[in-house]
C-alpha positions as CSV (number, residue, x, y, z in Angstrom):
1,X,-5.0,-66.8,-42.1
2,X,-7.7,-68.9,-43.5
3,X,-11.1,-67.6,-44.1
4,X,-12.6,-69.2,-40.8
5,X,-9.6,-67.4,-38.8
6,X,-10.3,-64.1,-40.3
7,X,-14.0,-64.4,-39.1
8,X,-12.8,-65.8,-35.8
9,X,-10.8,-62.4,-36.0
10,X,-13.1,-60.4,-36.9
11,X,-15.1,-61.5,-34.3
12,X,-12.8,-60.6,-31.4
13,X,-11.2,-57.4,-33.1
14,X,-13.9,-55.7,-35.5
15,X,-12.2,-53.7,-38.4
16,X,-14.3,-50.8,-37.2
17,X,-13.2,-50.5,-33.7
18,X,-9.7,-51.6,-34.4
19,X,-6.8,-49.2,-34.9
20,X,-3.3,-51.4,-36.0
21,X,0.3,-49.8,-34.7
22,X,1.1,-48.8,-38.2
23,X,-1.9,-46.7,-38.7
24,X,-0.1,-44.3,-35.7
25,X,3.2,-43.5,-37.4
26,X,3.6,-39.6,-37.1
27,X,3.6,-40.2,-41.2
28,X,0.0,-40.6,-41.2
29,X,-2.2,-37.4,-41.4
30,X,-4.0,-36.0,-38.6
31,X,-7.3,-35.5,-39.9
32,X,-7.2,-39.1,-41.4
33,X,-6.2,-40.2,-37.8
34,X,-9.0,-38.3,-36.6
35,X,-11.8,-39.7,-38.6
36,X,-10.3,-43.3,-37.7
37,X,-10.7,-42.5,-34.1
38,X,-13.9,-41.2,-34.5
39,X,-15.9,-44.0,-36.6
40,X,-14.4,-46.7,-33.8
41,X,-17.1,-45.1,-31.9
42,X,-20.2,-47.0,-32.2
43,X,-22.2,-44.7,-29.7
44,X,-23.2,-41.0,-30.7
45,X,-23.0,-38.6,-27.7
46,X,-25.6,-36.1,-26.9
47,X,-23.4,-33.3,-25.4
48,X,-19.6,-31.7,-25.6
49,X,-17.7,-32.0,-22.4
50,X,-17.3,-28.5,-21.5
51,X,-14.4,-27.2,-20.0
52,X,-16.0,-26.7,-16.9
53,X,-17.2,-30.9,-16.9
54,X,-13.3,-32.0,-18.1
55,X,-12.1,-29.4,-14.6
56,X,-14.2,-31.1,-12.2
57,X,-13.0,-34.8,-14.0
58,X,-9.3,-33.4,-13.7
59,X,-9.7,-32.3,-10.0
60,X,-10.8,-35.8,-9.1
61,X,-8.2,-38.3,-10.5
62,X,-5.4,-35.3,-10.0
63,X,-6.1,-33.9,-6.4
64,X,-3.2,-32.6,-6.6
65,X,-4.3,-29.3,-8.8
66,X,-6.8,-28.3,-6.4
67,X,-6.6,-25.4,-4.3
68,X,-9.8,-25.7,-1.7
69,X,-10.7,-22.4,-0.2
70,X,-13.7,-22.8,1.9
71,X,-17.1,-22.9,-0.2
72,X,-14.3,-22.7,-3.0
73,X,-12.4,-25.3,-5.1
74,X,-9.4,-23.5,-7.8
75,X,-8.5,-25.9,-10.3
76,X,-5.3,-25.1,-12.7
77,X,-5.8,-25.0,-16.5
78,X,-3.7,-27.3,-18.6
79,X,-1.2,-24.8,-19.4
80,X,-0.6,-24.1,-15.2
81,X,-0.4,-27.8,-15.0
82,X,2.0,-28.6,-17.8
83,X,4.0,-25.8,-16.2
84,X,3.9,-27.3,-12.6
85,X,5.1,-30.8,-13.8
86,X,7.6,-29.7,-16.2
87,X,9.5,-27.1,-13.7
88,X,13.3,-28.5,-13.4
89,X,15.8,-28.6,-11.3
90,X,18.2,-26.1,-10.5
91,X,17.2,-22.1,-10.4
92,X,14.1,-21.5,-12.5
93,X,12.2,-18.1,-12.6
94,X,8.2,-17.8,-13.4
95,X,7.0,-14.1,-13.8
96,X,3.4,-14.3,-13.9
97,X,0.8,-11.4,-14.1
98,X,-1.6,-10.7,-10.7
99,X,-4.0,-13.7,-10.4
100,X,-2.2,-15.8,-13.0
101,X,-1.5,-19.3,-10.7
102,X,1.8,-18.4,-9.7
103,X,0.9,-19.6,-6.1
104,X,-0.8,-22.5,-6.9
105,X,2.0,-23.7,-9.0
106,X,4.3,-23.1,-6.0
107,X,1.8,-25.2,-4.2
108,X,2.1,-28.4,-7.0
109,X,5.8,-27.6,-7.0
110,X,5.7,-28.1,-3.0
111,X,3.6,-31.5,-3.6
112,X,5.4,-32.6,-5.9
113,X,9.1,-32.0,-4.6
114,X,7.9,-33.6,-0.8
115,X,7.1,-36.9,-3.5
116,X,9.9,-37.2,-5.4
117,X,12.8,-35.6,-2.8
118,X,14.0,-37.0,0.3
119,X,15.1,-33.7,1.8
120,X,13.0,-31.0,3.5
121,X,11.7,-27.7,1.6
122,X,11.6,-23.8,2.1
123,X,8.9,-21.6,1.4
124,X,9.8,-17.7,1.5
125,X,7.6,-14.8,0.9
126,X,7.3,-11.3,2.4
127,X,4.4,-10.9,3.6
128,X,3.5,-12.6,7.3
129,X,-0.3,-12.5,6.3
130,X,0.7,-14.4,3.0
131,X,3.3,-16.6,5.1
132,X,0.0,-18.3,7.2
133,X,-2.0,-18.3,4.3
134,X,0.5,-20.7,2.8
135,X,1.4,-22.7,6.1
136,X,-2.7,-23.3,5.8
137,X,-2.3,-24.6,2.6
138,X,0.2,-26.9,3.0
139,X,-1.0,-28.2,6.1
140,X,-4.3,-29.2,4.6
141,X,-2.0,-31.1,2.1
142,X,-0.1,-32.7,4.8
143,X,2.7,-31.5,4.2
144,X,3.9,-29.5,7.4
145,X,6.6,-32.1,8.3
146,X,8.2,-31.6,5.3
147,X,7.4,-28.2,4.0
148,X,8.4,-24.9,6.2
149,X,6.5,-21.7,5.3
150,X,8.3,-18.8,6.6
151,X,8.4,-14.9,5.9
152,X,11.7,-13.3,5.0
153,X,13.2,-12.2,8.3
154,X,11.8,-14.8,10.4
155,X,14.2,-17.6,8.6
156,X,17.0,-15.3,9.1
157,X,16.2,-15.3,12.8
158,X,15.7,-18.7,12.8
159,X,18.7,-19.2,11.0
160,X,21.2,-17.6,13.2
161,X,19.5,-18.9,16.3
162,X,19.6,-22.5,15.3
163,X,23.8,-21.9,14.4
164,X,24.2,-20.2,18.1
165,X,24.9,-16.9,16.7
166,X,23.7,-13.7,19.0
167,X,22.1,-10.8,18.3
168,X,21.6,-7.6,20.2
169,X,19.3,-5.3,18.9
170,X,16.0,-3.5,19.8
171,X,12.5,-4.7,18.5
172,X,11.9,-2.2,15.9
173,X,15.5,-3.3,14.5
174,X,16.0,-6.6,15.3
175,X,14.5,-8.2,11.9
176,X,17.1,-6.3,9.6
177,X,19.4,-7.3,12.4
178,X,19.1,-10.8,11.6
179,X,19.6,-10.3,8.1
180,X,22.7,-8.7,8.0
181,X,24.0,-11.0,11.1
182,X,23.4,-13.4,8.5
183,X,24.3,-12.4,5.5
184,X,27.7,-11.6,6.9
185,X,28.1,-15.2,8.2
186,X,27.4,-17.0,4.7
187,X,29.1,-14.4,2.8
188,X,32.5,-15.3,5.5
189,X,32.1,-19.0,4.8
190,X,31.2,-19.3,8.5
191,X,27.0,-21.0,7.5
192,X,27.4,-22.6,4.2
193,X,23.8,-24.9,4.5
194,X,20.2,-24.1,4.9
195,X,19.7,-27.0,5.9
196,X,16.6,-27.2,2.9
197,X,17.0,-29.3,-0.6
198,X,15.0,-26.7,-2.5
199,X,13.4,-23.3,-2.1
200,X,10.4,-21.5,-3.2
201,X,10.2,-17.9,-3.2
202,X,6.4,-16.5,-3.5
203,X,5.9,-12.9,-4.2
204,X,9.8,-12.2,-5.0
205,X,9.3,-8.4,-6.5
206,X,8.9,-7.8,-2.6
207,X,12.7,-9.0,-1.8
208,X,15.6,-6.4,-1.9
209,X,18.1,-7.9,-3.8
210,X,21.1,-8.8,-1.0
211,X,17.8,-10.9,0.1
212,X,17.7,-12.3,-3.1
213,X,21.5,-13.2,-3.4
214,X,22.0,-14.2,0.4
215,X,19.0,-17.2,-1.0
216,X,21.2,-17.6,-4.4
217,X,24.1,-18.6,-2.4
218,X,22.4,-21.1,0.0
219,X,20.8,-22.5,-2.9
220,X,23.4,-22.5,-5.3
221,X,22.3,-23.6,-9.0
222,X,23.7,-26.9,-9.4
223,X,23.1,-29.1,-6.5
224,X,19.8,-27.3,-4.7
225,X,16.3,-26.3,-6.5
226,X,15.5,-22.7,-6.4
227,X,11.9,-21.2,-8.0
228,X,11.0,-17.5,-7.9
229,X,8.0,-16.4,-8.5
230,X,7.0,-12.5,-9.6
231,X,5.3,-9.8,-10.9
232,X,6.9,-6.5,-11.1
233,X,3.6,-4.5,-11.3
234,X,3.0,-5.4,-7.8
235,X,6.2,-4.2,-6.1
236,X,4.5,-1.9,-3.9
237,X,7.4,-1.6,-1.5
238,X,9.6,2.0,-2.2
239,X,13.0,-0.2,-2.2
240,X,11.3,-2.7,-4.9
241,X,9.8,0.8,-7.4
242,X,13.6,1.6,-8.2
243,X,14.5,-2.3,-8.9
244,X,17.5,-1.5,-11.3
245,X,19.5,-5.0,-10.7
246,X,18.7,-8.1,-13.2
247,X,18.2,-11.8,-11.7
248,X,22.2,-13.0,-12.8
249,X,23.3,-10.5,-10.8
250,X,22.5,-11.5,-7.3
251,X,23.2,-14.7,-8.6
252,X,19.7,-16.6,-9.9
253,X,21.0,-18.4,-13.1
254,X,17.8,-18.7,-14.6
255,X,18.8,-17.6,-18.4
256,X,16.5,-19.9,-20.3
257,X,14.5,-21.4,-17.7
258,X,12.1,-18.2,-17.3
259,X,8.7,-18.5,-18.1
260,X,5.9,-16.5,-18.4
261,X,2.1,-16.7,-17.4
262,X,0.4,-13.9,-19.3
263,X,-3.3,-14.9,-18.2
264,X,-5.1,-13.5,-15.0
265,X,-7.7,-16.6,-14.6
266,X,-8.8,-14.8,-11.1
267,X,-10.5,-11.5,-11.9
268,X,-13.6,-11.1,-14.2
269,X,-12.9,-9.4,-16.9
270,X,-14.2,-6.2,-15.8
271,X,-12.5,-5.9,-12.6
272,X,-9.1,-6.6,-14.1
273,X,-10.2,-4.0,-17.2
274,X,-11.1,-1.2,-14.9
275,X,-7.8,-2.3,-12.3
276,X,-5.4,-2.1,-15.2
277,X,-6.9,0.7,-16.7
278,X,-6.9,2.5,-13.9
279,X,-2.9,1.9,-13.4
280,X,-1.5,1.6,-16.9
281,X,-0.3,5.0,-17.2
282,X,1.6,4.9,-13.9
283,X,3.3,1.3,-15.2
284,X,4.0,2.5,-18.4
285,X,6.2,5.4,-17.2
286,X,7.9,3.0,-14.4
287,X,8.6,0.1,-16.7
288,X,11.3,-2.2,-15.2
289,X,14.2,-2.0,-18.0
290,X,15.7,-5.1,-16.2
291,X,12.6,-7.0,-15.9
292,X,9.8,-6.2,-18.8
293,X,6.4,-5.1,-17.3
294,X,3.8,-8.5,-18.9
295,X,0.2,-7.0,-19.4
296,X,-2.2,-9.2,-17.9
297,X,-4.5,-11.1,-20.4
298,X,-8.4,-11.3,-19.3
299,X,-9.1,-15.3,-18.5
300,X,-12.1,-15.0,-16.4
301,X,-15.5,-14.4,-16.8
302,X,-17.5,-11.0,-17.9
303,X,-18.4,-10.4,-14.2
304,X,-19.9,-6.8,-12.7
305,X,-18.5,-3.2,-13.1
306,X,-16.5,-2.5,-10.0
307,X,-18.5,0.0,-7.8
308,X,-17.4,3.5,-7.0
309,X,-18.5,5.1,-4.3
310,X,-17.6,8.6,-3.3
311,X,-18.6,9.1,0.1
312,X,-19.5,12.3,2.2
313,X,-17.4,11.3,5.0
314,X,-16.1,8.7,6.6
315,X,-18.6,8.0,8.3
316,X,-20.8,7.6,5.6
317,X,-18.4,5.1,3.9
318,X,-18.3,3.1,7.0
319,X,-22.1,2.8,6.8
320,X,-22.2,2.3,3.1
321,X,-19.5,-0.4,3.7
322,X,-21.1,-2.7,6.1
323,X,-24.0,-2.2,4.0
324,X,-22.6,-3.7,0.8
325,X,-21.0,-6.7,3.0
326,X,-24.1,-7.5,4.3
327,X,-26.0,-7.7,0.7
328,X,-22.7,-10.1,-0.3
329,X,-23.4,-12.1,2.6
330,X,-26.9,-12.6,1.4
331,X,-25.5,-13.4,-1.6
332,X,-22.7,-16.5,-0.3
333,X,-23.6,-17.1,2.8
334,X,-20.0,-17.2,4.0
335,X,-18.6,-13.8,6.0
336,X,-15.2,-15.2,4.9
337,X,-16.1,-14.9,1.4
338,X,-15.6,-11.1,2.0
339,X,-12.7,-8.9,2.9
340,X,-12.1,-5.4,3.7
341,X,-8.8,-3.6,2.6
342,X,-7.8,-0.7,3.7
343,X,-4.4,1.7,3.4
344,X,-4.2,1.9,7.4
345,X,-5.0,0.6,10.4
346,X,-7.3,4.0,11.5
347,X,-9.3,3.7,8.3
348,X,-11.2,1.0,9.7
349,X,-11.9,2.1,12.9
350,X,-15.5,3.2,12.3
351,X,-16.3,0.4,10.0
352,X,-15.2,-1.7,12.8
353,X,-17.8,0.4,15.3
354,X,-20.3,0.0,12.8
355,X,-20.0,-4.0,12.1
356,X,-19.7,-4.4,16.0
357,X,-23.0,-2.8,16.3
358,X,-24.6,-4.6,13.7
359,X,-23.0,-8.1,14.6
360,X,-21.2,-8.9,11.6
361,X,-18.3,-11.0,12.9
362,X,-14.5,-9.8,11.6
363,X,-11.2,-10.3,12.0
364,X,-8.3,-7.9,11.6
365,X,-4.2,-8.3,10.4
366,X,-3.1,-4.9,11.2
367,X,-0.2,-6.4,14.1
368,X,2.0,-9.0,13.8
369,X,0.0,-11.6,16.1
370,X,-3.2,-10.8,13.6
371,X,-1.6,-11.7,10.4
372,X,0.1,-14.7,12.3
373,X,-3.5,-15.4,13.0
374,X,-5.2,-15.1,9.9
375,X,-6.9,-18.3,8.5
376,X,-9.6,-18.4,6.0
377,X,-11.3,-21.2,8.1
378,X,-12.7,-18.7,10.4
379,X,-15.9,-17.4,9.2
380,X,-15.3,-14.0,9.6
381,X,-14.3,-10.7,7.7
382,X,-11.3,-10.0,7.1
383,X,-10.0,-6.3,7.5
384,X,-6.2,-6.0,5.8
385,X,-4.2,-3.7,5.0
386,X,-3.6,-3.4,1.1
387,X,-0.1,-4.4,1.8
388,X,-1.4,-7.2,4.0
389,X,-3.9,-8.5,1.1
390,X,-1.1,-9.4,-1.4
391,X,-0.8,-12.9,-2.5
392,X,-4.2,-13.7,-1.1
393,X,-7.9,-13.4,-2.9
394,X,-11.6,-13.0,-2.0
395,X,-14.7,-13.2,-3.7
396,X,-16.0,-10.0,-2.6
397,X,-13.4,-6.9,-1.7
398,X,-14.5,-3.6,-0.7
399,X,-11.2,-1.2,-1.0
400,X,-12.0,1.8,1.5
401,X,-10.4,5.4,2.1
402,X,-9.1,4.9,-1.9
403,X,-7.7,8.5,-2.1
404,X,-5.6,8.5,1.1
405,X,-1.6,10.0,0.9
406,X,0.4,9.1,2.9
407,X,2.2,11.5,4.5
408,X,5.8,12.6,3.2
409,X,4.2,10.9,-0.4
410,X,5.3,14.2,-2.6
411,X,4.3,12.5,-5.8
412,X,0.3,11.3,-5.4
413,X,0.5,8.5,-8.0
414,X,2.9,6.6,-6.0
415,X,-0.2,5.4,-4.2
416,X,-1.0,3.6,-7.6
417,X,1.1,0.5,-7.4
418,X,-0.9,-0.9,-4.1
419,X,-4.4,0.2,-5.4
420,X,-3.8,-2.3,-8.6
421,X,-2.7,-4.9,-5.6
422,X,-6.2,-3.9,-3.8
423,X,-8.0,-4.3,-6.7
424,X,-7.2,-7.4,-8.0
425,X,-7.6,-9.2,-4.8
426,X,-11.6,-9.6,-5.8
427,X,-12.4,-12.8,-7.9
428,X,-16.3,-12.0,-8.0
429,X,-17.6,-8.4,-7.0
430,X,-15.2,-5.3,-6.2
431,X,-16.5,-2.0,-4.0
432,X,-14.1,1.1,-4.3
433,X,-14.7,4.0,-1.8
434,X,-13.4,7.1,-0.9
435,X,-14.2,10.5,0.7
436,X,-11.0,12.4,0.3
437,X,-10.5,14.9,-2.9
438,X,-7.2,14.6,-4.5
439,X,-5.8,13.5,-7.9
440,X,-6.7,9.9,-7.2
441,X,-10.0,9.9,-6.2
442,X,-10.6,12.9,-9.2
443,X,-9.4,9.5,-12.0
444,X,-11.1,7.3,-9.9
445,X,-14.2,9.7,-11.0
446,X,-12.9,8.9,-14.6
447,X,-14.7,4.8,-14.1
448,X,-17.4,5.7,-12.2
C-alpha cells in the first residue's frame, strides 16, 4: 500500500478499534486479548452490568428461559441454560437438588423439542396438582397441541383406552389397574408405541420402578428421547424411601449422560439453611447407595429466618395463620403469592372457618377435581397438601399442624422427608406451626 492508501485505511479501519484474524489464534494470550478488546473502546462506562441487568437483557432476546408466574418472571442462570440446550438425544438423567431448575429446564427442553421435532411429546409426573401446574405452563407457551402433560396413571388409562383394551375394576383400584393392564400388554409385545417421539419425566424419585421400566421400554434409548428428572431427598412416598434399584436396571441407559445441579437458586439462604438443617440427620442415615444423596448449595439471597410458632391449640394456629397471610398480603398484594400446606385435609378446616370469616379468598387441592383445578391465575390461596405442594413454589408458605403422625407411623422421623418438601416450597418468607408435642415439634424447638 502506498502512503495515501494507508491513510485512506486508516481512515475507514482505525488501528485502535481494529482487531485482524490473526490476533484471535487460540496462540495469543488471554490477558493480551483482553487489553486489545478493551482499548477498542473509545467510550468509558459509568457502571458494571450486574447480573441482575445482563437477566432481564437475556429474558428479552431469549423468551424462551422465562418462567412467568403471576407478579413473577424466573429467569435460568447460564449454567441452567447451557444445560437446557446441550441435553441430547436418547436417555439422559438430571438429578438436581430442591429448587435447583429442574422444571424449568424440562420446560426449555419441551420448547425446544416442539422446534426442532416433528413428532408430539410426553410429559409425566406424579403428582395431579404438579400435572396442571405444568399443562398451565405449557399452554401459556403454546404448546398444548404438541405437548401432553399427564400424571402417571392417567396415561396408562389413556393408554389402554385409546388401544381398546378393558378394564374392570373398582374406583379406589382402578388406577393401578391400568398399570398393570398395561404393563402386561407392552411387556407381551401386544402395544409396542406411545405414540410420543420423546418423554419427560418431572419429579421421577416419586415413580416405582416397573413405572420407570414400563416408560424405558416405550422409549427405548436409541430411536426415542427420554429425560428424568430427580431428587432423591424428596421421595416422600414409603415405596420410593426403600429405592434399592439403580437407573440401568429398569432399563434408563443414562451412563455418562447424568448431570448434576447442585444449586438451589429458589430459597433464601436461610430458609434452605434451617430446611436442610432441620433434615440432614434423617438423610444422612437413609442415604440412597444406588443414587448418592447431592447436598443443596445456597444460590439465593440472605432472606428472613423462617418463623416458628408453637401454638396453644389449633385454634390458635388457625388465627395466628390467617394473621400472618394477611400481613403478606399487605406486603405483595397478590393472595396467590401465598400458600398454605398442610399434612391433611382436616388440618385446615378451622383455618378455612377463619379466612371465610375474614374474607380472604382460597382455594383448596385436597380431591382429585381440586388439584385438576388448580391454576396460579386465580388470585386466591392456595391450601395443599404437603404431598400436593411438590414440584410447585410460592413466595410466602405457611406449613401448619408441623408435628402431626400419622397414624400406624411407628418411627416419628419418617414424617421428615415431606417437611423438607414443605419447607422448600417458600422462595421469600416461610411460617412453621404446630401445636402437637412429640419429637418433631421438640427439634423444631431446636430453630426457634
Amino acid at each position: 500500500l502506498t502512503g495515501n492508501d494507508e491513510n485512506a485505511v486508516e481512515k475507514i479501519f482505525p488501528s485502535a478499534q481494529t482487531i485482524c484474524q490473526d490476533e484471535m489464534t487460540q496462540s495469543v494470550l488471554p490477558e493480551i486479548f483482553r487489553q486489545k478488546i478493551a482499548g477498542m473502546f473509545t467510550t468509558g462506562f459509568r457502571t458494571q452490568v450486574t447480573p441482575r441487568m445482563r437477566d432481564i437483557l437475556r429474558a428479552h432476546l431469549f423468551p424462551e428461559v422465562t418462567v412467568k408466574q403471576n407478579s413473577q418472571i424466573k429467569i435460568m442462570d447460564i449454567q441452567q441454560e447451557i444445560l437446557a440446550r446441550n441435553i441430547g438425544d436418547g436417555h439422559r438423567v438430571i438429578h438436581g437438588v430442591a429448587g435447583s431448575g429442574k422444571t424449568m429446564i424440562l420446560l426449555f427442553r419441551c420448547l425446544y423439542l416442539a422446534e426442532t421435532t416433528p413428532g408430539k411429546i410426553l410429559v409425566l409426573c406424579y403428582n395431579i396438582t404438579l400435572a396442571s401446574y405444568l399443562r398451565e405452563c405449557i399452554d401459556v407457551r403454546g404448546l398444548t397441541s404438541r405437548v401432553t402433560v399427564s400424571h402417571f396413571h392417567s396415561w396408562c388409562a389413556s393408554m389402554i383406552k385409546r388401544h381398546g383394551i378393558q378394564v374392570t375394576a373398582d374406583r379406589k383400584d382402578y388406577p393401578e389397574k391400568c398399570f398393570s393392564t398395561l404393563e402386561e400388554a407392552v411387556n407381551s409385545g401386544k402395544i409396542t408405541d406411545a405414540g410420543y417421539d420423546a418423554v419427560l419425566v418431572d419429579e421421577g424419585h416419586d415413580f416405582d420402578s416397573r413405572w420407570l421400566a414400563l416408560i424405558a421400554r416405550l422409549f427405548d434409548n436409541a430411536s426415542r428421547s427420554l429425560l428424568l428428572m430427580y431428587d432423591d431427598a424428596q421421595s416422600i412416598y414409603r415405596r420410593e424411601r426403600a429405592l434399592n434399584f439403580s437407573l440401568a436396571s429398569v432399563g434408563i441407559q443414562a451412563q455418562g449422560r447424568t448431570s448434576v445441579l447442585p444449586v438451589n437458586y429458589r430459597n433464601p439462604k436461610r430458609i434452605l439453611h434451617f430446611a436442610y438443617a432441620f433434615s440432614r440427620e434423617y438423610f444422612e442415615k437413609h442415604q440412597n447407595r444406588e443414587i448418592p444423596l447431592v447436598q443443596p448449595q445456597a444460590g439465593g439471597e440472605e432472606g428472613t429466618e423462617p418463623e416458628i410458632l408453637h401454638c396453644a391449640s389449633e385454634r390458635d394456629e388457625a388465627r395466628q395463620v390467617a394473621d400472618w397471610l394477611e400481613k403478606c398480603h399487605a406486603l405483595c398484594g397478590h393472595w396467590s403469592d401465598m400458600a398454605v400446606l398442610c399434612p391433611t385435609e382436616h388440618s385446615a378446616k378451622q383455618l378455612q372457618d377463619v379466612m371465610t370469616q375474614r374474607g380472604m379468598p382460597f382455594a383448596t387441592c385436597f380431591d382429585r377435581e381440586g388439584k385438576k383445578a388448580y391454576s396460579r391465575r386465580k388470585d386466591v390461596v392456595h391450601l395443599l397438601t404437603y404431598q400436593s405442594s411438590k414440584g410447585l413454589e410460592f413466595p410466602y408458605v405457611a406449613v401448619i399442624n408441623a408435628s402431626f403422625i400419622p397414624s400406624g407411623v411407628a418411627d416419628e422421623s419418617e414424617v421428615i422427608p415431606v417437611l423438607y418438601v414443605a419447607f422448600t416450597r417458600a422462595t421469600r418468607e416461610l411460617l412453621v406451626t404446630c401445636y402437637r408435642e412429640n419429637s418433631i415439634s421438640r427439634h423444631l424447638e431446636d430453630f426457634a
